[in-house]
VEXDREN-2710 file (C-alpha; in Angstrom, 1 decimal):
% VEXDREN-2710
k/r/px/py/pz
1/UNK/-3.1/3.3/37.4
2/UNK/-4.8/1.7/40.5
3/UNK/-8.4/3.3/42.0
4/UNK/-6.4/5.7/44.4
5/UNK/-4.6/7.2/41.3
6/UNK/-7.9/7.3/39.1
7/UNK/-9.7/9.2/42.0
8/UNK/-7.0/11.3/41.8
9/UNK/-6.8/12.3/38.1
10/UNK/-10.4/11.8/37.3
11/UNK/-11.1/14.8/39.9
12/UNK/-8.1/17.0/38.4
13/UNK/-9.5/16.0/34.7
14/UNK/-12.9/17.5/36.2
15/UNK/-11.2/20.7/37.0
16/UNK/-9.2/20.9/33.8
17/UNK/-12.7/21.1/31.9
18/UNK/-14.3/23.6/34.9
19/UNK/-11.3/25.8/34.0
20/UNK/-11.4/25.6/30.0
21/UNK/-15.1/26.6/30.4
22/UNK/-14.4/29.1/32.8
23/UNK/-11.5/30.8/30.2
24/UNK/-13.1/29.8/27.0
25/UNK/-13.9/33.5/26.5
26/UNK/-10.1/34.1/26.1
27/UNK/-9.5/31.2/23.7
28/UNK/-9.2/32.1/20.0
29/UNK/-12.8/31.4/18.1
30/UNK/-10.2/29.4/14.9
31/UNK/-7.7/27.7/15.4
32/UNK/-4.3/29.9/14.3
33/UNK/-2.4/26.7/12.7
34/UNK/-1.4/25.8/9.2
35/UNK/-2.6/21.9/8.3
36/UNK/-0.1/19.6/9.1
37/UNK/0.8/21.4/11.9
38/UNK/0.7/18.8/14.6
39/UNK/2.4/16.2/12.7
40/UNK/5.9/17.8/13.4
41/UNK/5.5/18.1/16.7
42/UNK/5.0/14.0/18.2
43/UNK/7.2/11.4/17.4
44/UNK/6.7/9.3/14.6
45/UNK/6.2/6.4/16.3
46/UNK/4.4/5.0/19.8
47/UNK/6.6/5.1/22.7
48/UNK/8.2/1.9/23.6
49/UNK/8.2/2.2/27.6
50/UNK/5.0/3.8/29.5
51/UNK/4.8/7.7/30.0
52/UNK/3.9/10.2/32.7
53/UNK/0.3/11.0/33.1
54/UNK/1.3/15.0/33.8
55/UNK/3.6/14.8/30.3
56/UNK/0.3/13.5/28.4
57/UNK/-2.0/16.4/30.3
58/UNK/0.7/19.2/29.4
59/UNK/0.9/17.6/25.7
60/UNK/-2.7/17.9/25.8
61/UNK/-2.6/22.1/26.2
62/UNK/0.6/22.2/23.9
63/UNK/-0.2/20.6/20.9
64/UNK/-3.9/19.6/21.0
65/UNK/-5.7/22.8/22.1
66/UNK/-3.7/25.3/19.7
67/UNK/-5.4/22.6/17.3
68/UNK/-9.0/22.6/18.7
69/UNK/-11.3/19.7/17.1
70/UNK/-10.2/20.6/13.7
71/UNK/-7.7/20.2/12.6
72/UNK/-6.2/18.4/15.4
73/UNK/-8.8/15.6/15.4
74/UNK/-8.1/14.9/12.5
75/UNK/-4.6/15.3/12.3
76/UNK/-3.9/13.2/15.9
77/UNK/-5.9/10.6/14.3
78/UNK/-3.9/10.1/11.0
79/UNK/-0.5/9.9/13.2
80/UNK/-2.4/7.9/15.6
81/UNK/-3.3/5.5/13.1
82/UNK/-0.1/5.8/11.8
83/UNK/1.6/4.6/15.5
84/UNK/-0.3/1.8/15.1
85/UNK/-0.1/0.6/11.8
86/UNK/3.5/0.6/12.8
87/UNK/3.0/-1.5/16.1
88/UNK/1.4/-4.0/14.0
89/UNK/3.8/-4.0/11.0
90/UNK/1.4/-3.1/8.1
91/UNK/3.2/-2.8/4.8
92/UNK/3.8/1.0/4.1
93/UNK/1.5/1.2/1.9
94/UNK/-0.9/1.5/4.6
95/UNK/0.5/3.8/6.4
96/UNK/-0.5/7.8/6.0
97/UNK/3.0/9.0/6.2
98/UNK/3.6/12.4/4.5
99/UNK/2.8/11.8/0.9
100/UNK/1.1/7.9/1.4
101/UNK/-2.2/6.7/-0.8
102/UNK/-3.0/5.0/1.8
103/UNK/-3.9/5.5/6.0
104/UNK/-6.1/4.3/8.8
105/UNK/-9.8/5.8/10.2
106/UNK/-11.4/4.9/13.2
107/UNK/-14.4/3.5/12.9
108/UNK/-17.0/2.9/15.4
109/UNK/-17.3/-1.1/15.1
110/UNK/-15.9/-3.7/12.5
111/UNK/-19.7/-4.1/12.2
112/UNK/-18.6/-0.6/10.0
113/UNK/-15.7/-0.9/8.4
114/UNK/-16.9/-4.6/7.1
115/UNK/-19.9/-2.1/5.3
116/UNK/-17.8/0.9/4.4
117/UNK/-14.7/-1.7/2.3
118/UNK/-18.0/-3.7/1.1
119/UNK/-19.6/-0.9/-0.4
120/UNK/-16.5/1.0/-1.7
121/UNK/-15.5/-2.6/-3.5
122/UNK/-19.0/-2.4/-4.8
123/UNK/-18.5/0.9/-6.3
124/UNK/-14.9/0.6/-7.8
125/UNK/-16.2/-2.8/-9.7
126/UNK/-19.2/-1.2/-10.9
127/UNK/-16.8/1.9/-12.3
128/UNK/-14.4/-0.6/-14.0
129/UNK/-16.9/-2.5/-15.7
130/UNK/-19.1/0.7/-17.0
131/UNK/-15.6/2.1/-18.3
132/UNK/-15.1/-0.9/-20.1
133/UNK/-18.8/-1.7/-21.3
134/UNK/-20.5/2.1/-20.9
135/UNK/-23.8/0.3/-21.9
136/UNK/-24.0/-1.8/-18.8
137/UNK/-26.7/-0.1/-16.2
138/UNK/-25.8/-0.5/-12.5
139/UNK/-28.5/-1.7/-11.8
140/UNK/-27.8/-4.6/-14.2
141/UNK/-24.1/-5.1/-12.0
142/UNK/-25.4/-5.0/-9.1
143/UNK/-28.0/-8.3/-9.5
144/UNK/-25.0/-10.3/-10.6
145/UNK/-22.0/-9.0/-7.6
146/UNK/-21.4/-11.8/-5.3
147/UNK/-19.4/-11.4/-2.0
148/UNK/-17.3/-14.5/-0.6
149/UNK/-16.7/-15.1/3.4
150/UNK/-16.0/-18.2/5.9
151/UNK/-18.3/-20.5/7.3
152/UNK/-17.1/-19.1/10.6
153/UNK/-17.2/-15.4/9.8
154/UNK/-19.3/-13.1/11.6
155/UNK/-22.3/-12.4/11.2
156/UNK/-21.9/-8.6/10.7
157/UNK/-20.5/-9.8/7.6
158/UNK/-23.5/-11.0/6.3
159/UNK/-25.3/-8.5/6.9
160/UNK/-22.9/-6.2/5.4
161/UNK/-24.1/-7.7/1.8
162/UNK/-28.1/-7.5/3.3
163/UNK/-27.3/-3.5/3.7
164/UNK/-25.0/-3.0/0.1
165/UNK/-27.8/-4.9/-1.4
166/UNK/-25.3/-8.3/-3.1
167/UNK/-25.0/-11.5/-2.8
168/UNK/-23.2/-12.8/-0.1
169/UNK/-22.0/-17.3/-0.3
170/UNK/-19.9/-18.8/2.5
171/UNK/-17.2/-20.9/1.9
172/UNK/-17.3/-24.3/4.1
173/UNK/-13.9/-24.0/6.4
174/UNK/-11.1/-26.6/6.5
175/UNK/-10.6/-29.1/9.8
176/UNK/-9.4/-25.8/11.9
177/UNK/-12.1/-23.6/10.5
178/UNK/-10.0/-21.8/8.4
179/UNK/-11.2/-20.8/4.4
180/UNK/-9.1/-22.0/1.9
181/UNK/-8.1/-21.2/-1.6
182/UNK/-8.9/-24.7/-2.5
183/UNK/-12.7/-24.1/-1.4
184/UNK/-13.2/-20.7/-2.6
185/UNK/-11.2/-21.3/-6.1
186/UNK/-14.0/-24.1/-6.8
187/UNK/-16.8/-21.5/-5.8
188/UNK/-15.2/-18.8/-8.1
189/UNK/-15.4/-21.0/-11.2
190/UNK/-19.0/-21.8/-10.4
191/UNK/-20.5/-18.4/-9.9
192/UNK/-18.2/-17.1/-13.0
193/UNK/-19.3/-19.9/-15.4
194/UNK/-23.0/-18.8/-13.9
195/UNK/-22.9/-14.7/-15.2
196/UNK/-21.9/-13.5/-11.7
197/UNK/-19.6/-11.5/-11.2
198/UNK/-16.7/-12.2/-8.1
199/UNK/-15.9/-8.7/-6.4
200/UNK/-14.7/-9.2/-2.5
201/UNK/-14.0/-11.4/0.0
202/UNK/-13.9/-11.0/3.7
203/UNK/-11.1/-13.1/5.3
204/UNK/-11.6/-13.6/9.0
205/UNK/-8.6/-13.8/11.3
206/UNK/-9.5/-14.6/14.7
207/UNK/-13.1/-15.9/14.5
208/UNK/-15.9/-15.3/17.3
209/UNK/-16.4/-18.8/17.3
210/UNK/-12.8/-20.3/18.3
211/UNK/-10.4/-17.6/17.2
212/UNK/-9.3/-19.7/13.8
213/UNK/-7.7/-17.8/10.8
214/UNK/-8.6/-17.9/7.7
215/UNK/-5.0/-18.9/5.1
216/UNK/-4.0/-15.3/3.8
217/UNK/-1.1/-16.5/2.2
218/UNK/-4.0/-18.9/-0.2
219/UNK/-6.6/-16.5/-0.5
220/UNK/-4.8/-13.3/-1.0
221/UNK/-3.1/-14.1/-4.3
222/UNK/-6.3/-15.5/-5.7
223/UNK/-8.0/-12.0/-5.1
224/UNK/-4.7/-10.5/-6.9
225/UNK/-5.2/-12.8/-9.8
226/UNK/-9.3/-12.5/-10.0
227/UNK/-9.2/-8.5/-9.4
228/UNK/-11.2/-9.0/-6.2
229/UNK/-11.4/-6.6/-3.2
230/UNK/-9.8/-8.6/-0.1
231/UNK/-11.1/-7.0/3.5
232/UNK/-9.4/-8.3/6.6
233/UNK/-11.8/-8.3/9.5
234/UNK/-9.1/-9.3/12.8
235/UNK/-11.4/-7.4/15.2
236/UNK/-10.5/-9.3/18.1
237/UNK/-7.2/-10.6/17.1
238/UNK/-6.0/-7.6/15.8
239/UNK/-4.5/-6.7/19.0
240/UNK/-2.2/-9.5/19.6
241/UNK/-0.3/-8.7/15.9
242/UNK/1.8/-5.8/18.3
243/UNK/3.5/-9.1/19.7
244/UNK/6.3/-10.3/17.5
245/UNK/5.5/-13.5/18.6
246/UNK/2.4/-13.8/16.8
247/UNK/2.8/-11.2/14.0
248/UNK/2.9/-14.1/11.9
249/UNK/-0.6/-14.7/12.1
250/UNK/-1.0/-11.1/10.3
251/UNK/1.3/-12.6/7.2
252/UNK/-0.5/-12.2/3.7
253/UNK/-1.9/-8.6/4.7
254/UNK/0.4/-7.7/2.0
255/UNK/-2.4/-8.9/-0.7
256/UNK/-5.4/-6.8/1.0
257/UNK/-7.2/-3.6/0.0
258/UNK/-8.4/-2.8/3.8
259/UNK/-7.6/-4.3/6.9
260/UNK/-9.5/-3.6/10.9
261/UNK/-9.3/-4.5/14.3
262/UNK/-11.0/-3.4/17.4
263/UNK/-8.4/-1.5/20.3
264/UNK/-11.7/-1.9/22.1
265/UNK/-12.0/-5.4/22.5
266/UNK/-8.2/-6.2/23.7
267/UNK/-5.6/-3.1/23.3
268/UNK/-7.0/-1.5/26.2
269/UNK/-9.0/1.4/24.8
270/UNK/-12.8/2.2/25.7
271/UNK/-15.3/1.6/23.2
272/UNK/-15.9/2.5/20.6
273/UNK/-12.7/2.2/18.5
274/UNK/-12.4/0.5/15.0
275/UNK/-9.0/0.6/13.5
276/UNK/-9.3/0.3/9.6
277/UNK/-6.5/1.1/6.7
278/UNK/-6.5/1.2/3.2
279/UNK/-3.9/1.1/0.7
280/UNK/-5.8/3.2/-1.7
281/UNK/-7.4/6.2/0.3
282/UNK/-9.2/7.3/-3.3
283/UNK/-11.1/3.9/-3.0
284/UNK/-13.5/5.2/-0.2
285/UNK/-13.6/9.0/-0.8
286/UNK/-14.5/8.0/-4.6
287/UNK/-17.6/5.9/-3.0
288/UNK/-19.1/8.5/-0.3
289/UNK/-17.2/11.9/-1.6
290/UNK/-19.9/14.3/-1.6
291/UNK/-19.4/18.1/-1.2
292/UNK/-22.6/20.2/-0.2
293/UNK/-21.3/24.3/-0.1
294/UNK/-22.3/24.1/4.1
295/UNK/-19.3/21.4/4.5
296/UNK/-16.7/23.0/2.2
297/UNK/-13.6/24.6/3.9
298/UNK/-10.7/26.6/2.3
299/UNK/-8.2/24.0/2.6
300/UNK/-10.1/20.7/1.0
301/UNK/-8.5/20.8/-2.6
302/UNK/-4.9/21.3/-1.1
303/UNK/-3.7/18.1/-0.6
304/UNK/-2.8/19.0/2.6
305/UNK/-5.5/17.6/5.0
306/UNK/-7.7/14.6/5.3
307/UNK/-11.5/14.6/5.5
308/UNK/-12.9/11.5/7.1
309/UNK/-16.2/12.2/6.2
310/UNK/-15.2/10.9/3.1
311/UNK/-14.0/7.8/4.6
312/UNK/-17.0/6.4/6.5
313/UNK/-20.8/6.5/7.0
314/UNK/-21.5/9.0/8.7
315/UNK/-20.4/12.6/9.2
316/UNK/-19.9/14.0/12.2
317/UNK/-17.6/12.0/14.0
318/UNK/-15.6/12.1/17.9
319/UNK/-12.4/13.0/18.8
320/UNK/-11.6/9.3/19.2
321/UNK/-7.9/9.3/18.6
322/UNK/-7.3/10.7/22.1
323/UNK/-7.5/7.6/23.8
324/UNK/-4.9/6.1/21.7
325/UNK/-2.8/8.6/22.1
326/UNK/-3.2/8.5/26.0
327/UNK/-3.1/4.4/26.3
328/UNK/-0.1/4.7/24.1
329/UNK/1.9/6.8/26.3
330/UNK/0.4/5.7/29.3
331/UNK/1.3/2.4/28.6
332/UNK/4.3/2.2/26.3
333/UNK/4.1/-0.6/23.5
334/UNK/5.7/-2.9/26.1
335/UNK/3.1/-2.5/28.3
336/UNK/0.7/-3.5/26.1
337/UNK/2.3/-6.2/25.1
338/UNK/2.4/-7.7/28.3
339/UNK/-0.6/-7.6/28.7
340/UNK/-1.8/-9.3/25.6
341/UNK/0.8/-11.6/27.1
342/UNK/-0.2/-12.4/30.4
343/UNK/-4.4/-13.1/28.7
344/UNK/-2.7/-15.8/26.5
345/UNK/-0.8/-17.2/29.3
346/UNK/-3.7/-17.4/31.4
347/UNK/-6.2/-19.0/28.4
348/UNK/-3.3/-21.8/28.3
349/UNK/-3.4/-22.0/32.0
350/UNK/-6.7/-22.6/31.1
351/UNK/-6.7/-24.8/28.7
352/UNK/-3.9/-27.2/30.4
353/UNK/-6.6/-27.3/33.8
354/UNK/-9.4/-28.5/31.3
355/UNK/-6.9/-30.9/29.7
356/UNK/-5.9/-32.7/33.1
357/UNK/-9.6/-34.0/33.2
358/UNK/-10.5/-36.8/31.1
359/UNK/-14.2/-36.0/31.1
360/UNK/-13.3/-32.6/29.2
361/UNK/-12.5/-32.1/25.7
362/UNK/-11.0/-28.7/24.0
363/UNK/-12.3/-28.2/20.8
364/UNK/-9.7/-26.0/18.5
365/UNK/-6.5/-25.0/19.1
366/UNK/-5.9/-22.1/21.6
367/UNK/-3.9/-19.7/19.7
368/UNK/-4.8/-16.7/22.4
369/UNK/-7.4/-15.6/24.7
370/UNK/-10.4/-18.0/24.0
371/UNK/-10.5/-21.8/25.0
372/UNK/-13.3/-23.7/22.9
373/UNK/-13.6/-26.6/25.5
374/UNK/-16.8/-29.1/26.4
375/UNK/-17.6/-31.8/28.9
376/UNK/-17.1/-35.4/26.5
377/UNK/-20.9/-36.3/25.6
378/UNK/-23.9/-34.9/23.9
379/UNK/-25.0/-31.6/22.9
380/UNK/-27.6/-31.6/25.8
381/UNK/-25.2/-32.4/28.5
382/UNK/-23.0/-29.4/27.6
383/UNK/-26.3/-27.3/26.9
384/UNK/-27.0/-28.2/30.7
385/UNK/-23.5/-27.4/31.9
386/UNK/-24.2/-24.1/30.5
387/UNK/-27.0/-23.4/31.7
388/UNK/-25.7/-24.3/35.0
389/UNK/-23.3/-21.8/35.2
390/UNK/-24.6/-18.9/34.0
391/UNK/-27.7/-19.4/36.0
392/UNK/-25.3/-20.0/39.3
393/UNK/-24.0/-15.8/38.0
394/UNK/-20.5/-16.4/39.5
395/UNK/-18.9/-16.6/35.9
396/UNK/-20.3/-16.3/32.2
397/UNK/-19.9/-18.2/29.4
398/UNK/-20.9/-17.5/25.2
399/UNK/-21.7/-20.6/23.6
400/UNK/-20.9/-21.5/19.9
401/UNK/-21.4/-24.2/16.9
402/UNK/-18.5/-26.0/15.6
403/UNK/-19.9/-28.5/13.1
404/UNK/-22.3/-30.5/15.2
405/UNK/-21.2/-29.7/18.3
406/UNK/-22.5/-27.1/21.2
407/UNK/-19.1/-26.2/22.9
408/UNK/-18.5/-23.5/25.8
409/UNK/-16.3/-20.7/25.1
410/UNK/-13.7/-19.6/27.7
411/UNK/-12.9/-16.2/27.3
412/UNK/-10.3/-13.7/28.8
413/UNK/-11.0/-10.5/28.4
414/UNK/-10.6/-8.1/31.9
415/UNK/-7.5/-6.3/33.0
416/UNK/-7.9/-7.0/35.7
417/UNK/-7.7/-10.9/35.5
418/UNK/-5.4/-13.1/37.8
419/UNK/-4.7/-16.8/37.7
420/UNK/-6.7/-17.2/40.9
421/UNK/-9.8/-15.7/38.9
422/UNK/-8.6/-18.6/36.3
423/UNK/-8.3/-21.5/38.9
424/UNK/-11.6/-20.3/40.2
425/UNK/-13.4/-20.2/37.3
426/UNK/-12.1/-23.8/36.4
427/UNK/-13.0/-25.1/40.2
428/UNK/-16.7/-23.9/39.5
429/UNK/-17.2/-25.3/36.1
430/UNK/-15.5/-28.6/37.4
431/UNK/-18.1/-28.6/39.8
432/UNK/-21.4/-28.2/38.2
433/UNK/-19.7/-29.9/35.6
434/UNK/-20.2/-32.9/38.0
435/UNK/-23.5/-32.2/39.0
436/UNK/-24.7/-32.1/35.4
437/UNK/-23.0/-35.7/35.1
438/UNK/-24.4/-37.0/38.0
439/UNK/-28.1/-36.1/37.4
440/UNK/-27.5/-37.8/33.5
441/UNK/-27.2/-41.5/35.5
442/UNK/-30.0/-40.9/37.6
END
């Protein structure tokens, strides 16, 4: 959709609300629908090529409206989540379906879902540990809980173990920054020979720092084995698993209790929007399930319906599952995979520009989008380079730690980014890059 187009549809979108407020008189006050109503009526799965904005607009009136916010919020969300889950290949487990344990939420942030499977591990460990030993006091579990994540993890994660009140230890990453069973196996035996007690670990796939990914395939069967709740936090990276091609970076999901990514950092969707499944949907409504007689409704012991309030923080909640469903249809899978496509082609483009000068070093392997790259030479020279060129405000760089060393992060992230806005970028840097060097002989 280019600006004309937008123009065009955001004034007919204005009109289309004018003219609901303008009729809502003669709209029914409750919806007139069963629950699972709206699942019968959508395909079962996103559509492969890109759709017609007037067929998502008329879909809109059919199906959504009948629906009103409840139930077809949270209905389209559940198939929603559903689509997706498919996109990405999750094992079915994690998938709503019909009759599934398991299903997807949106949540506002990984920030979130990294609290909400932290907190909901905390709880199912404390339960199976006061069934076995009644005597034991929660209070008494919760002093000894420990929490296990990567050097390179972020640091929402930590502070997901500052709000649920355990301990949180980070295991030291491998030469690409990825955790390893080897490391976390010898911290394991330590805390256990020490009282504490293991419960979860937060594997990272696609780290802020330089998009490395923690080995699923190692860690996940030593949560299996120790009984620990594994969390898989691919905000970023998330979004690239729709691409066969790199789907394999997703393998060992099989082994986790809950899994997120953001469609608002790279699947085209406007914030906020936190994709998280389960396998086991009874693991978060048993740790926030709380049923107050001004939030009951007829249909809540029926099986039939889902109640997200169940399965996050707060309450109330936005209809955020229409803007999947409209950058679904609007651009087909295939749409979206070419454009996760054409941001990794460009970060190599990148990459193979910073490559071709010999005063340049990158620093981890590109993978997709992000190029960890620095000018050969001490921390305060790239520290200076940095400062250069975000001072200069033609382009902006995020800086990061890896081991001892301050490195620049290249970053693509618009949709509206060219190779020219690539070889420019470079061109600049290049530049200053010289300047900086220049002013170090004087």
């Amino acid at each position: 959709m280019d600006a004309s187009e937008f123009r065009r549809r955001g004034k007919e979108m204005v009109d289309y609300v004018a003219d609901y407020l303008e009729g809502i008189e003669g709209r029914p006050v409750y919806p007139n629908v069963e629950p699972g109503y709206l699942r019968p009526l959508i395909p079962t799965e996103a559509p492969q090529e890109p759709e017609a904005f007037e067929d998502v607009i008329n879909d809109l009136e059919k199906i959504i409206m009948p629906g009103a916010a409840s139930p077809a919020c949270t209905e389209l969300e559940t198939v929603m989540m559903d689509w997706l889950g498919k996109m990405l290949q999750l094992p079915e487990e994690f998938l709503a379906g019909k009759d599934g344990e398991g299903g997807g939420v949106i949540q506002g942030s990984a920030s979130e879902a990294t609290l909400v499977a932290l907190l909901a591990a905390r709880t199912k460990v404390t339960r199976r540990l006061q069934a076995a030993s009644p005597e034991l006091t929660q209070a008494a579990i919760m002093e000894k809980l420990v929490a296990y994540f990567s050097d390179q993890a972020h640091s929402s994660v930590e502070r997901a173990g500052l709000i649920g009140g355990v301990q949180m230890k980070a295991i030291p990453s491998d030469g690409k920054f990825a955790m390893r069973a080897s490391a976390l196996q010898e911290a394991l035996e330590r805390d256990k020979a020490a009282g504490l007690i293991p419960f979860l670990v937060v594997a990272t796939l696609g780290t802020t720092s330089c998009c490395s990914f923690d080995n699923l395939l190692e860690v996940g069967p030593i949560c299996k084995k120790e009984d620990m709740w594994l969390h898989i936090d691919a905000a970023y990276a998330g979004s690239a698993f729709i691409c066969p091609e790199f789907r394999h970076l997703l393998n060992g999901v099989e082994f986790a209790d809950s899994f997120n990514f953001n469609p608002h950092k790279w699947l085209l969707v406007n914030f906020d929007c936190s994709a998280m499944w389960v396998k086991k949907r009874t693991d978060l409504t048993g740790a926030f399930k709380l049923d107050p007689v001004y939030l009951k409704h007829s249909h809540q012991d029926s099986g039939l319906i889902t109640d997200y309030r169940h399965w996050q923080i707060p309450l109330g909640r936005r209809f955020r599952s229409l803007k999947l469903w409209f950058v679904f249809r609007m651009y087909g899978v295939k749409g979206l995979q070419a454009h996760i496509r054409k941001h990794v082609q460009l970060a190599h483009k990148f990459e193979s520009l910073v490559r071709q000068d010999s005063r340049f070093e990158i620093c981890a392997e590109v993978t997709l989008g992000l190029v960890c790259f620095r000018l050969k030479g001490s921390n305060q020279l790239n520290e200076a380079l940095l400062q250069r060129i975000n001072n200069a405000k033609k382009i902006h760089l995020v800086p990061c730690h890896l081991r001892d060393k301050f490195v620049l992060r290249f970053a693509i992230c618009s949709r509206m980014v060219e190779s020219a806005h690539v070889q420019f970028a470079w061109e600049h840097i290049r530049e200053l890059g010289e300047d900086v060097l220049r002013a170090e002989k004087k």
